[in-house]
C-alpha positions as CSV (number, residue, x, y, z in Angstrom):
1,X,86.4,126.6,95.2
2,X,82.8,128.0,96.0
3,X,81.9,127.2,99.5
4,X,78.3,126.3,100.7
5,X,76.5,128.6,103.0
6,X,76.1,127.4,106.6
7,X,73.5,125.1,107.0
8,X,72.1,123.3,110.2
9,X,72.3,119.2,109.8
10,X,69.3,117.3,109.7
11,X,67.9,115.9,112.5
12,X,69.6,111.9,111.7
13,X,73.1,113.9,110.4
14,X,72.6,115.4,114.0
15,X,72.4,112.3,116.4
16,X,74.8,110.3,113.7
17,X,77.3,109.2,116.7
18,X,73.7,107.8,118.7
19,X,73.0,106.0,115.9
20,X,76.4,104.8,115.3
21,X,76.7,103.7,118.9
22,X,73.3,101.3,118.4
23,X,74.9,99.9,115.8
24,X,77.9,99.2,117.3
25,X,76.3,97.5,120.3
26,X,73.7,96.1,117.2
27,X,76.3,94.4,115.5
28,X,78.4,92.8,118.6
29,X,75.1,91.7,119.9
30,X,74.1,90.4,116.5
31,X,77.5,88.4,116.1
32,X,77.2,86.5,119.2
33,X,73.6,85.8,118.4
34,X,74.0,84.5,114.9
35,X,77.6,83.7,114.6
36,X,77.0,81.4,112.1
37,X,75.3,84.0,109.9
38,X,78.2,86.7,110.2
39,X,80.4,83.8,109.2
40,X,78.6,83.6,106.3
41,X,78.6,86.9,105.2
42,X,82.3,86.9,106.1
43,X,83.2,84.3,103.9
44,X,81.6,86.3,100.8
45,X,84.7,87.9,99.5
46,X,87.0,88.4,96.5
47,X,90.7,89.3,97.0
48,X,90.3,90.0,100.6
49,X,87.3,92.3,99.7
50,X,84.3,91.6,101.4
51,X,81.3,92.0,98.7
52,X,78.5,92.6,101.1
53,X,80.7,95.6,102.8
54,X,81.6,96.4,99.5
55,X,77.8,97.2,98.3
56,X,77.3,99.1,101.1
57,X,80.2,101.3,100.7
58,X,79.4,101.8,96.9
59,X,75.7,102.8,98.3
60,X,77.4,105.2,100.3
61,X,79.8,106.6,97.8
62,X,77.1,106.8,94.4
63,X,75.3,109.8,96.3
64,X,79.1,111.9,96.1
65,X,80.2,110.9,93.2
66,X,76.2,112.0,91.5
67,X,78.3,115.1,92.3
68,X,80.9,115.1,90.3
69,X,81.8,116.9,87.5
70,X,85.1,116.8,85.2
71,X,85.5,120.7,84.9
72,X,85.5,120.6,88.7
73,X,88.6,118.1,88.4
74,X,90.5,120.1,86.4
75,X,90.1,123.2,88.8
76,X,91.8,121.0,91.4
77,X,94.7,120.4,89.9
78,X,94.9,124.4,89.2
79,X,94.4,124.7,93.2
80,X,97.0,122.4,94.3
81,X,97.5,123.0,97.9
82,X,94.9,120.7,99.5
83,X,96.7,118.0,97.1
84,X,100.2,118.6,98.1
85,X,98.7,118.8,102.1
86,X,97.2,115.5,101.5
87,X,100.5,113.8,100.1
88,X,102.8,115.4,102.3
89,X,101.0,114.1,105.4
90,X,100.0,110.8,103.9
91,X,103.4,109.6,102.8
92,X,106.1,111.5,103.9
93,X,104.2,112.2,108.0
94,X,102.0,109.0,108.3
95,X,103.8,105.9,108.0
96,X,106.4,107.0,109.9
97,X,104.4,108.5,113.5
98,X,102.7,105.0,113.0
99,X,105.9,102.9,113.3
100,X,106.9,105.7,116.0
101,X,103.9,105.3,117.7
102,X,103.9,101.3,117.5
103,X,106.9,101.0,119.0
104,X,106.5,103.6,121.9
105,X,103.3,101.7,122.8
106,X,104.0,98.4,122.5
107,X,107.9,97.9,123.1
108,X,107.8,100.6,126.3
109,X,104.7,101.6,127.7
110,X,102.6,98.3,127.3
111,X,105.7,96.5,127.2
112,X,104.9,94.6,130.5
113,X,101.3,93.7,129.3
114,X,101.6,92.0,126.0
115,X,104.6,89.0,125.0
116,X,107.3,90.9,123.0
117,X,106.4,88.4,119.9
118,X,102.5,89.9,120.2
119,X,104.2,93.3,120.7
120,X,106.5,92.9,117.8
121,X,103.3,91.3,115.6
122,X,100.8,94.3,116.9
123,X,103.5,96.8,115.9
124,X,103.5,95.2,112.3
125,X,99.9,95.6,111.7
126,X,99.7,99.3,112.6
127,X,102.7,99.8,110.3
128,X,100.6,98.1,107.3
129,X,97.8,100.5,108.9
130,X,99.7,103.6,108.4
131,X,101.0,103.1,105.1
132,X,97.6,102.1,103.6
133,X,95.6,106.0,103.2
134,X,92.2,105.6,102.4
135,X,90.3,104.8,98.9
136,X,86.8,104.4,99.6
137,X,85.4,105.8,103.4
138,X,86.7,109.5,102.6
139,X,83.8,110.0,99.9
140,X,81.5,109.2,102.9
141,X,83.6,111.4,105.4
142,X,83.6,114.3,102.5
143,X,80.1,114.4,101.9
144,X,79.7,114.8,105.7
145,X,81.6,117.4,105.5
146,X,79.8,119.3,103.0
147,X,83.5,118.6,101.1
148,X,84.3,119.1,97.2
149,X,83.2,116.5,95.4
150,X,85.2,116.8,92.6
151,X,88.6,117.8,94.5
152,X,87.7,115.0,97.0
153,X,87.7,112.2,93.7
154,X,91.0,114.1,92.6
155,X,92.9,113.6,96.1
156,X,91.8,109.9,96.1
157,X,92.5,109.5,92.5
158,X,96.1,111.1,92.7
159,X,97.3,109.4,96.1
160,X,96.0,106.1,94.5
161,X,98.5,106.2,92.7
162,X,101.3,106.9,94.2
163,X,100.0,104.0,96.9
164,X,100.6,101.5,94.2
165,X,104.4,102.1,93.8
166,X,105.1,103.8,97.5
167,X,103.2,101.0,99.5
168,X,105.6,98.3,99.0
169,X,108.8,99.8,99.5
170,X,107.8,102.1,102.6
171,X,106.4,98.7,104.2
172,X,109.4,96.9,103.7
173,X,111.6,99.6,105.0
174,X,109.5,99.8,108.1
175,X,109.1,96.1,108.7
176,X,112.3,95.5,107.8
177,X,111.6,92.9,104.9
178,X,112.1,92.3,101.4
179,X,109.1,90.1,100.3
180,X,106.3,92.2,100.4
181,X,103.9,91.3,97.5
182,X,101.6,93.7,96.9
183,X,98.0,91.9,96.6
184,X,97.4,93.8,93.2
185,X,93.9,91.7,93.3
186,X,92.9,94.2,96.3
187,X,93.7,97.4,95.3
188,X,92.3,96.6,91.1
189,X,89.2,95.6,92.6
190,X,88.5,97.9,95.3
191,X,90.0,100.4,92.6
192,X,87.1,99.5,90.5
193,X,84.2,99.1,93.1
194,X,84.7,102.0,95.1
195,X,85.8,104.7,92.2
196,X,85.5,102.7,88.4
197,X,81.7,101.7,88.7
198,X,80.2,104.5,91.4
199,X,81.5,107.3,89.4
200,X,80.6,105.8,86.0
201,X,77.0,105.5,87.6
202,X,77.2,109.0,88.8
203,X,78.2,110.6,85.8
204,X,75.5,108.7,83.5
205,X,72.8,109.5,86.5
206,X,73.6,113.1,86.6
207,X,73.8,113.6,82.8
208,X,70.2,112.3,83.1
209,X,68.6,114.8,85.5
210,X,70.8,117.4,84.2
211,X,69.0,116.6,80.8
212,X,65.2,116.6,82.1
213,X,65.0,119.1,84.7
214,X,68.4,120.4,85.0
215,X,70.1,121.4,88.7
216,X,66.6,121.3,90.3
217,X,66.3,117.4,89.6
218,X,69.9,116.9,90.3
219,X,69.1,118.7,93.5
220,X,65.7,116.3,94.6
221,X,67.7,113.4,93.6
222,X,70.9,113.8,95.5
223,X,68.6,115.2,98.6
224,X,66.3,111.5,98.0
225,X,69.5,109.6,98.2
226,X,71.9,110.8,101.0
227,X,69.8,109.0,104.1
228,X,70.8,106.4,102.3
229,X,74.0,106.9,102.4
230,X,73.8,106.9,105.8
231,X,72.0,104.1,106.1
232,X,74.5,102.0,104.4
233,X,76.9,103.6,107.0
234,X,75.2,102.2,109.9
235,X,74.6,98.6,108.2
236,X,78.7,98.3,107.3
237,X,79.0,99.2,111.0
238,X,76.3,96.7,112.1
239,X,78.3,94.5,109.7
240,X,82.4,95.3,110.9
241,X,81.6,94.6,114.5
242,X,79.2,91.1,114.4
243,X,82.4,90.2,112.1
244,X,84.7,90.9,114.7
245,X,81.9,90.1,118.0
246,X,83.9,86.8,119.2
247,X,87.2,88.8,119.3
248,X,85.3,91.9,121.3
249,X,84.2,89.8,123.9
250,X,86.9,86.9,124.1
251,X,89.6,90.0,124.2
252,X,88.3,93.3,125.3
253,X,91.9,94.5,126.8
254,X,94.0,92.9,123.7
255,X,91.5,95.2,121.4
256,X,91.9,98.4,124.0
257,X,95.7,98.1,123.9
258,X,96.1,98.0,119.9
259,X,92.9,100.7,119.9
260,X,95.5,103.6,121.9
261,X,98.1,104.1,119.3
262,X,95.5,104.3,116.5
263,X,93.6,106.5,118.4
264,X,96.7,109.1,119.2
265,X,97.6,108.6,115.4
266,X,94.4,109.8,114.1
267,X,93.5,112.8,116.1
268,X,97.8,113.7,115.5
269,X,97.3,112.7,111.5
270,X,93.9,114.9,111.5
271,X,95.6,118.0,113.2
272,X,98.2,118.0,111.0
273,X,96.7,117.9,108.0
274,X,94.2,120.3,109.2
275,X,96.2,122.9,110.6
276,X,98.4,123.0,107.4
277,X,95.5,123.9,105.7
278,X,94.3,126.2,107.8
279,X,97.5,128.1,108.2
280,X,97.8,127.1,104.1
281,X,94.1,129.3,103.8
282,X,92.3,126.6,102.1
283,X,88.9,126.8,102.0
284,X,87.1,124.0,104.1
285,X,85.6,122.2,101.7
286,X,89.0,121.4,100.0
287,X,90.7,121.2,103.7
288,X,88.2,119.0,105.9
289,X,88.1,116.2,102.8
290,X,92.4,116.5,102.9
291,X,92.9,116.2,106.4
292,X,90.3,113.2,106.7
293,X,91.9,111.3,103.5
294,X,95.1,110.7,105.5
295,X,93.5,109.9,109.0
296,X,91.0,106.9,107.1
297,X,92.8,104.0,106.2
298,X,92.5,101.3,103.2
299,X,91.7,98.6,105.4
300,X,91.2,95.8,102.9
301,X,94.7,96.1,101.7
302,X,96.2,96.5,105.2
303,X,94.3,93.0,105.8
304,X,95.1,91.5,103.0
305,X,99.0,91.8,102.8
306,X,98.7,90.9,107.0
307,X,97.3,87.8,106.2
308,X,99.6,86.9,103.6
309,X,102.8,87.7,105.2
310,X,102.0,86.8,108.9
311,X,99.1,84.3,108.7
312,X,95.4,84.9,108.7
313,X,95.6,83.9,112.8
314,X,98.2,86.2,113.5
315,X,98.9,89.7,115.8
316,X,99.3,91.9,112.8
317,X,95.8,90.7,111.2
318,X,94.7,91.3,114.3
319,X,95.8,94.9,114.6
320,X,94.6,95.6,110.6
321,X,91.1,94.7,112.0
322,X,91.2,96.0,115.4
323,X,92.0,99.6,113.0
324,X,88.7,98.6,111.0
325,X,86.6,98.7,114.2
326,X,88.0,101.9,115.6
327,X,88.2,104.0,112.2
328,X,84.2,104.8,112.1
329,X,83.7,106.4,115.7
330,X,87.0,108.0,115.4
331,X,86.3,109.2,111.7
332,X,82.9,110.7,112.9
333,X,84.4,112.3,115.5
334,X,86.4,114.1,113.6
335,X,84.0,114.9,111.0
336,X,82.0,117.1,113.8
337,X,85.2,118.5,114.8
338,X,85.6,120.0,111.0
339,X,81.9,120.9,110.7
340,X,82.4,123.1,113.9
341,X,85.5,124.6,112.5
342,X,83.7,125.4,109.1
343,X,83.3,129.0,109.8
344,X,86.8,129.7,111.2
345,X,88.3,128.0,108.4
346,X,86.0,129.8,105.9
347,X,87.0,133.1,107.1
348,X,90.7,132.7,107.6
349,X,90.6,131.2,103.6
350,X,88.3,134.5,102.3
351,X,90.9,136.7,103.7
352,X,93.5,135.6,101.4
């Protein structure tokens, strides 16, 4: 894979966590001013997919996937190591140091802080958490990241599915149940939203510029788009927490409690996945996108099958949306982590 030359972020890119921080502050304040209007917005969904979060992810994805070319997928699947990282980690690591986690959290160290029926609920949702990998927030982690576009849509592409027959059956091992119904409404759609339709509009856009003007057009274009990308960032933030402002306020230390194993399981996830490819020699942008693919999770699913097997009300939808709020800060977090390490990974993959 070529590798991009270092480059210092812009100024916004810089200060990303500031802004992200307003926003988060923004969007609690917003949802106990308007509650009524967050309601709203909430209610505007289609198979547990909320539309207007959905537009703003697509807004944030169409500027990656302008990226994208097919000769670039088939290199990936030549160059398979950053795939069989991702899988490795996301099926065969991350389910099961969720569950691990869950229950070392909630059934021993918080144990005499939370009712064991909340425990045993909380520990459900983080289970549907960890076996749910991320679809759509990656191609916004890549692109900060500086990551392959086209190996990025290949890992999402190829771990998609396997999600739709490994979901199921890892969940009901780990819950111990036999009637999970996979909400096959959830993943079509957000199938279609967040990979059909933004790379169908990618590909046709960049044929376009390609066609009158050739790389330099591409280049302007892609360069006139990406702030807002990030602006659509900071508006689904704005967006996640007014959704979830009553639930901040009314129960800060519920929220914290159900926030600490997430937290441990994404920086251990991350690590993981990073240091295999690092020790693997894979060149950054193939290794930053693989290790963040596993630590992002498909919250909309993880929602969705909560709801239906536990109740909308319940500890483990909870937990799904308590791992919403947290993934963003955490994710970002990371992200500067892997830009920092570009140059260390760079090196140790050139000397292969």
């Amino acid at each position: 894979m070529a590798t991009l030359a270092p480059q210092r972020l812009p100024l916004f890119e810089r200060y990303l966590s500031v802004w992200v921080l307003a926003a988060i502050l923004g969007g609690v304040g917003l949802g106990l001013l308007f509650p009524g209007l967050f309601a709203a917005l909430a209610r505007l969904e289609a198979a547990h997919v909320n539309l207007p979060v959905a537009v703003l992810i697509w807004a944030m994805i169409f500027p990656m996937m302008v990226g994208v070319e097919f000769a670039g997928i088939a290199r990936a699947f030549r160059q398979p190591k950053g795939l069989i990282i991702t899988l490795s980690v996301n099926w065969l690591v991350k389910p099961f140091t969720m569950a691990a986690l869950g229950i070392l959290f909630f059934r021993y160290l918080f144990a005499p802080l939370i009712a064991a029926e909340d425990a045993d609920q909380y520990l459900a949702g983080l289970i549907l958490l960890g076996a749910a990998p991320c679809t759509a927030m990656v191609f916004v982690w890549s692109q900060l990241v500086r990551g392959d576009p086209n190996y990025t849509l290949t890992q999402v592409g190829v771990n998609d599915a396997i999600m739709v027959v490994a979901f199921a059956p890892i969940v009901a091992f780990l819950l111990g149940v036999t009637n999970i119904a996979v909400p096959w409404e959830t993943l079509i759609l957000s199938t279609i939203l967040y990979v059909v339709l933004p790379l169908a509009a990618g590909i046709v856009v960049r044929r376009r510029l390609l066609g009158h003007g050739g790389d330099t057009s591409l280049n302007r274009f892609q360069a006139r788009v990406k702030p807002w990308s990030m602006i659509g960032l900071l508006l689904t933030v704005v967006l996640l927490f007014g959704f979830q402002a009553g639930t901040i306020v009314e129960s800060p230390l519920v929220v914290a409690l159900i926030a600490a194993p997430i937290l441990v399981q994404s920086y251990l996830i991350f690590a993981v996945a990073y240091l295999a490819a690092w020790a693997w020699r894979v060149p950054h942008a193939v290794a930053a996108p693989c290790a963040l693919i596993g630590t992002s999770n498909f919250f909309e699913l993880a929602v969705a099958v909560a709801i239906s097997l536990f109740g909308l009300g319940s500890g483990a939808a909870l937990a799904t949306v308590v791992g919403v709020l947290v993934e963003v800060p955490v994710m970002l977090s990371l992200v500067a982590i892997a830009n920092r390490t570009r140059d260390a990974v760079e090196a140790r993959a050139a000397a292969s």
